[in-house]
C-alpha positions in Angstrom: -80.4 -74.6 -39.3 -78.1 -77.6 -38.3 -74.8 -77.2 -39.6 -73.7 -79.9 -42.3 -71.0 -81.3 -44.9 -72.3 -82.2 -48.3 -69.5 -84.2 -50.3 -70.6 -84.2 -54.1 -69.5 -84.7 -57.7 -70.1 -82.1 -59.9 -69.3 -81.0 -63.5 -69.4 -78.3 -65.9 -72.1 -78.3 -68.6 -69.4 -78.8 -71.1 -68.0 -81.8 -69.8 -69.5 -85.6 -70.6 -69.1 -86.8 -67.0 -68.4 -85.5 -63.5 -64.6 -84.3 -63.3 -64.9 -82.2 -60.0 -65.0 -83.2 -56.4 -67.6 -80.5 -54.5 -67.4 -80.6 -51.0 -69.6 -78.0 -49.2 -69.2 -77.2 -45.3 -72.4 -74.9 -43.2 -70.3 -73.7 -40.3 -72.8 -71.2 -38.7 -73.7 -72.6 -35.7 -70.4 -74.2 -35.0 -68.6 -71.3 -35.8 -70.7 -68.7 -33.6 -70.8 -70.8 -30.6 -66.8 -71.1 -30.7 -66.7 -67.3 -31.1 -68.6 -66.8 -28.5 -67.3 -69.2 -26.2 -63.7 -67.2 -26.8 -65.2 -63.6 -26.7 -63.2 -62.9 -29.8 -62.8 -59.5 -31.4 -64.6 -59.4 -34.9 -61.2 -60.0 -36.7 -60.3 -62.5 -34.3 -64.0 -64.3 -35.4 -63.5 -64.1 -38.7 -59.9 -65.8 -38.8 -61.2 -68.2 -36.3 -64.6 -69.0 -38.4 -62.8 -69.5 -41.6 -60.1 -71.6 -40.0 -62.7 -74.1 -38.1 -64.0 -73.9 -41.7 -61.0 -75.2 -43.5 -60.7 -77.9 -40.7 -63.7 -79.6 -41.5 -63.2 -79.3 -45.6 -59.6 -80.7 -45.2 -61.2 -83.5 -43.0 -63.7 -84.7 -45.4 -60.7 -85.5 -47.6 -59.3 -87.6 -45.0 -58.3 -91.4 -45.6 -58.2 -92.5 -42.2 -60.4 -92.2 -38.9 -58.0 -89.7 -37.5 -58.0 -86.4 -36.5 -56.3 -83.4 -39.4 -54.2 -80.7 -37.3 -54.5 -77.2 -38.9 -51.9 -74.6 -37.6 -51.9 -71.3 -39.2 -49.2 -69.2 -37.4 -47.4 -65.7 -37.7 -45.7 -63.1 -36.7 -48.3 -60.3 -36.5 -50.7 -59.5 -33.6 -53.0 -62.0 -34.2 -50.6 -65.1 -33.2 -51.5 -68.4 -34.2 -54.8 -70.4 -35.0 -55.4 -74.0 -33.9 -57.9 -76.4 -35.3 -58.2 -80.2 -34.7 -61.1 -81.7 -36.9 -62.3 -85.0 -37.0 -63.4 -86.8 -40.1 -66.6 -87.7 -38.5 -67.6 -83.9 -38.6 -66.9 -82.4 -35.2 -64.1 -80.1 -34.7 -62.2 -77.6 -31.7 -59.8 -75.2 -32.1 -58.5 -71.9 -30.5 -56.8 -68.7 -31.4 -53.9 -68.0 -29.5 -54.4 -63.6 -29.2 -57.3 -61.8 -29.6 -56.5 -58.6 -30.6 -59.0 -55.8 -30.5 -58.5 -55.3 -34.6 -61.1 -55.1 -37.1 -60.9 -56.5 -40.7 -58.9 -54.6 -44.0 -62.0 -53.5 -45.6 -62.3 -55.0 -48.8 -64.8 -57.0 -51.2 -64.9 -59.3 -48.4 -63.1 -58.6 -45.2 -59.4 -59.3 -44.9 -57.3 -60.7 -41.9 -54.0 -61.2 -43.1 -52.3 -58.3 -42.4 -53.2 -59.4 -38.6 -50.9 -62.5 -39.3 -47.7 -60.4 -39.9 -44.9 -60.4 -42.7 -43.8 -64.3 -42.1 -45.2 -67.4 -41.0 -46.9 -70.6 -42.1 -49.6 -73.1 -42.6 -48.9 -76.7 -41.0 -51.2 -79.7 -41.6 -50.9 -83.1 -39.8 -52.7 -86.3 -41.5 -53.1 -89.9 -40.9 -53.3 -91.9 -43.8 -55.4 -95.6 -43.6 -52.3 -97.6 -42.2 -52.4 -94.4 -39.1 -48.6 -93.1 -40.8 -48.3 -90.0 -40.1 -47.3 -87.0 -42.6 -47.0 -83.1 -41.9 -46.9 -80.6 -44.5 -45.7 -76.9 -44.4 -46.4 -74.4 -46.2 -45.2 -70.4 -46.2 -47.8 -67.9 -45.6 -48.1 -66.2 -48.4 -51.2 -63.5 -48.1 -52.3 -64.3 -44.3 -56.1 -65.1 -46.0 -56.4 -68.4 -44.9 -58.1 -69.6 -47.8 -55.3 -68.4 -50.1 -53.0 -70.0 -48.3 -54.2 -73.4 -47.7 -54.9 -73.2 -51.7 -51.3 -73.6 -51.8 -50.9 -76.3 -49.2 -53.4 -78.3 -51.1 -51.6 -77.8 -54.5 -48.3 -78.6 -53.2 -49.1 -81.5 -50.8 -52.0 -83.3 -52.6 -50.5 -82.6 -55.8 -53.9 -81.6 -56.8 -55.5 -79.2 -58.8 -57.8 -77.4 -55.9 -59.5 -73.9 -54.9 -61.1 -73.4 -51.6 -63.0 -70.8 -50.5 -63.9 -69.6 -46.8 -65.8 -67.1 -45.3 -67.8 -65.3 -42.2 -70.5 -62.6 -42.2 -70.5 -60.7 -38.8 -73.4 -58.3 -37.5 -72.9 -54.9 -36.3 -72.4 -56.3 -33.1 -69.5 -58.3 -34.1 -71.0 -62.0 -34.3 -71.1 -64.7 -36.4 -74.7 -64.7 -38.0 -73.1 -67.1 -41.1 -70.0 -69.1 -41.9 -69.7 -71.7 -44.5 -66.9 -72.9 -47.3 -66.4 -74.6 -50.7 -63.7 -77.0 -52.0 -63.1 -77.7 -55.6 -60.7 -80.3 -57.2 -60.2 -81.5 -60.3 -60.7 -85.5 -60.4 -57.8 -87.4 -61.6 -58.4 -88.3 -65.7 -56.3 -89.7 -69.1 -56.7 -86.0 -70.3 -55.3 -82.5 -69.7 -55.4 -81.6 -66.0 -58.4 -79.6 -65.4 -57.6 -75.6 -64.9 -59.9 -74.3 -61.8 -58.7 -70.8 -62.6 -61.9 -69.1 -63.5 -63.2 -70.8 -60.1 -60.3 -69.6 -58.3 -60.3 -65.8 -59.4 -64.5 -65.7 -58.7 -64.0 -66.9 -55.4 -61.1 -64.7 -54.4 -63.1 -61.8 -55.7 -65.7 -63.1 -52.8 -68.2 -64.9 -55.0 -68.9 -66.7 -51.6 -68.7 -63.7 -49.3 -71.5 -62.5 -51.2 -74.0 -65.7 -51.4 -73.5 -65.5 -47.5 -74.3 -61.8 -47.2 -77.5 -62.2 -50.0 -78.8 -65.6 -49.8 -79.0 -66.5 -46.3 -79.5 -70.4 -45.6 -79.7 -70.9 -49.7 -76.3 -69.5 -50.1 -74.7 -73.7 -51.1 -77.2 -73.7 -54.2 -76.4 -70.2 -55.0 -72.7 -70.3 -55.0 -73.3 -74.0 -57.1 -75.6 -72.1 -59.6 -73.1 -69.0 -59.7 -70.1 -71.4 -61.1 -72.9 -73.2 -63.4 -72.1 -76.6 -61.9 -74.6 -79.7 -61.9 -74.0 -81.4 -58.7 -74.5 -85.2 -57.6 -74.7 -85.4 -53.7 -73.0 -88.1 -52.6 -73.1 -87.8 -48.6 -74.3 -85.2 -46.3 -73.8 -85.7 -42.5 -73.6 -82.8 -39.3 -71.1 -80.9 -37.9 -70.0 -79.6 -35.1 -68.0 -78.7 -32.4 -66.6 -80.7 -29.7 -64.2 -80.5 -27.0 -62.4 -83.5 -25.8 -61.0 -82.2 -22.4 -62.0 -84.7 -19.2 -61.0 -85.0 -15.8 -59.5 -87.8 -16.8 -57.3 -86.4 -20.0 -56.3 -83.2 -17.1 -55.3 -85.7 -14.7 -53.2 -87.3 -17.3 -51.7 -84.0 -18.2 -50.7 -83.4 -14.9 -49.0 -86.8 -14.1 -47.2 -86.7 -17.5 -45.4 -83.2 -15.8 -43.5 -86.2 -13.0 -42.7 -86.1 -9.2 -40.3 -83.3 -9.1 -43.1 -80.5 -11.0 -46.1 -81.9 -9.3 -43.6 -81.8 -5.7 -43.1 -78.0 -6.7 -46.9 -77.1 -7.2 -47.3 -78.7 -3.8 -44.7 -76.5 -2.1 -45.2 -73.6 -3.8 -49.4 -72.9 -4.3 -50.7 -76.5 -3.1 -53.4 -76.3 -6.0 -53.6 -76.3 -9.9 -55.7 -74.4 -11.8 -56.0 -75.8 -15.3 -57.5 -74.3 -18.2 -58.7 -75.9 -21.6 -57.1 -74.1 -24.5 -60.6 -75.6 -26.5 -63.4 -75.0 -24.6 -62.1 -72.5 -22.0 -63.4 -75.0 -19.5 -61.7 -74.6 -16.0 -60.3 -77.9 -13.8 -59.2 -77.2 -10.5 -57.2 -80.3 -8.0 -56.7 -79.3 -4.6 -53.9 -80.3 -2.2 -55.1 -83.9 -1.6 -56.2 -84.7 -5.5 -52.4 -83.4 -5.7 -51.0 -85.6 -3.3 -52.6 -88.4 -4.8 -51.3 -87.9 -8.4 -47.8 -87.5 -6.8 -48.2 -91.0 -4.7 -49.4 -92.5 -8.5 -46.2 -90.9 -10.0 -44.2 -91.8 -7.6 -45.5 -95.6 -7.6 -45.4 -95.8 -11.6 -41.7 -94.9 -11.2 -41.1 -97.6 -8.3 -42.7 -100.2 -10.6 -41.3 -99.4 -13.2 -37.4 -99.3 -11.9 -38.5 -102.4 -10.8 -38.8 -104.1 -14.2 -35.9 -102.4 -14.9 -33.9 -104.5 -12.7 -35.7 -107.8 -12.9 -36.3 -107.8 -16.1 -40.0 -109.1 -17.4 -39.5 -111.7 -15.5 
C-alpha cells in the first residue's frame, strides 16, 4: 500500500449540493518507518503517528508552498512532539522523550495523560504572500485530535472535526495509521453543525475502521457517516528528512568563532545528530579548522563593509 492524501467534496444525502470539505490522509507506511526509525515505546508511536497524521491533514489546507510547523508540548513524561509537513505531501517530525508508557485503555487508546496537566498546541503557517502567522492553543485533553479540533475552530474560524489514529501489534508497531478532516464549506445559510460527526469520531468511529477494515478503512469510515464523496485530488505521502552536510555545516558556522574555537580546544571534533532522521554527522579537527577560517573570514569581510561602506 503507498500511502496517500485524497482531498474531496462531500455531502450528506439531505443536502442539494456538496457543503463539506473531506480530506483523507493513509499514514501507514510513513508512520511505521518514523517509529521505527526512533525505537519509540507503543505510547510514544501512537502520539507520534497521530501527530505526523495531523501534519499532513493541516498541510493540505495550506495556501502557500511552505512548510506547517505542528508543536504539541506538555508538561507530563512524554515532552513535546514536533512535525514539519510540506504541502506537497512529505513530512518529518520527532518526539522529544520516549517514555516506556503504554496507552489509557479505552475505546481507542489514549495518550494524553502522558502530556501532563498544562501545555499547548502551536501551529506555524505561511499564507500565499509567505506572511507568517502562529497560532496557540491550550491543551485541553492531551488527545491530539481533540486538541487541534480546537486550534482549527479558533484559528480558521471554521466549523471542523478531525480524527486521528494508530493500530499497533502486540509487538508494539505501527501496522496502520490514517486520519479524517471535516469542514463545513462556507454558504448564505446556517453554519453547518458537524456535531454528530464529532461525537462518532471521538467515540473511535475511525479507530475501529482501522482495526476491522484493513486497507478499505477510507470508504468505510465515508460509508459510516453516510457521505457521497467527489474526489478532487489524490497525491503520495511521505516522509522526508531534509538534514545535509551542507544544512550541518551551516549549523555549525551559525554557532561563530568563539564556540567553534571552544570545540577545538576542548574535544577537537563534533558529533552532530539529526533530531529528524537520527542520522549522525561527524567533522573532525581539520573540517573544524576550516569552518572556523570561513567564520573568521565572513567576519573580516564583513567589518570591512562596515567601514567602507558599499562602496
Amino acid at each position: 500500500m503507498t500511502d496517500r492524501l485524497t482531498r474531496c467534496l462531500a455531502r450528506r444525502a439531505a443536502d442539494k449540493a456538496p457543503a463539506l470539505r473531506l480530506v483523507i490522509a493513509e499514514t501507514t507506511e510513513l508512520c511505521a518507518h518514523a517509529c521505527g526509525l526512533h525505537h519509540l515505546s507503543p505510547l510514544a508511536s501512537i502520539a507520534f503517528s497521530r501527530a505526523l497524521t495531523a501534519g499532513t491533514l493541516l498541510a493540505a489546507l495550506a495556501k502557500s508552498e511552505r512548510n506547517i510547523n505542528v508543536q504539541i508540548a506538555g508538561d507530563g513524561p512524554l515532552g513535546s512532539v514536533f512535525v514539519d509537513a510540506d504541502p506537497k505531501g512529505t513530512v518529518r517530525g520527532y518526539v522529544s522523550r520516549n517514555p516506556a508508557l503504554q496507552p489509557a485503555p479505552g475505546i481507542r487508546p489514549r495518550v494524553g495523560y502522558a502530556f501532563g496537566d498544562s501545555g499547548y498546541v502551536n501551529v506555524l503557517r505561511a499564507d500565499a504572500s509567505n506572511n507568517y502567522f502562529r497560532g496557540t492553543v491550550a491543551l485541553k485533553t492531551g488527545e491530539i485530535d481533540d486538541d487541534i479540533t480546537e486550534y482549527l475552530v479558533a484559528s480558521e474560524q471554521v466549523e471542523s472535526v478531525l480524527a486521528i489514529d494508530a493500530v499497533l501489534d502486540d509487538r508494539g508497531r505501527v501496522v496502520r495509521a490514517g486520519g479524517v478532516l471535516l469542514q463545513a464549506l462556507p454558504g448564505d445559510g446556517e453554519p453547518l453543525s458537524l456535531q454528530d460527526e464529532r461525537d462518532r469520531l471521538r467515540a473511535g468511529v475511525l479507530y475501529e475502521s482501522l482495526m476491522q477494515q484493513g486497507e478499505s478503512w477510507p470508504g468505510a469510515i465515508t460509508a459510516a457517516f453516510q457521505l457521497e464523496r467527489s474526489v478532487l485530488e489524490q497525491s503520495p505521502l511521505g516522509w522526508q528528512c531534509q538534514c545535509s552536510d551542507n544544512r550541518v555545516m551551516a549549523a555549525l558556522l551559525a554557532t561563530g568563532i568563539d564556540e567553534l574555537n571552544d570545540i577545538l580546544a576542548k574535544e577537537a571534533k563534533a558529533e552532530i545528530r539529526c533530531d529528524f532522521c537520527t542520522k549522525e554527522y561527524l567533522f573532525d579537527r581539520d573540517q573544524l579548522l576550516k569552518l572556523r577560517d570561513l567564520a573568521v573570514s565572513a567576519a573580516l569581510s564583513h567589518r570591512d563593509k562596515d567601514d567602507h561602506g558599499d562602496n
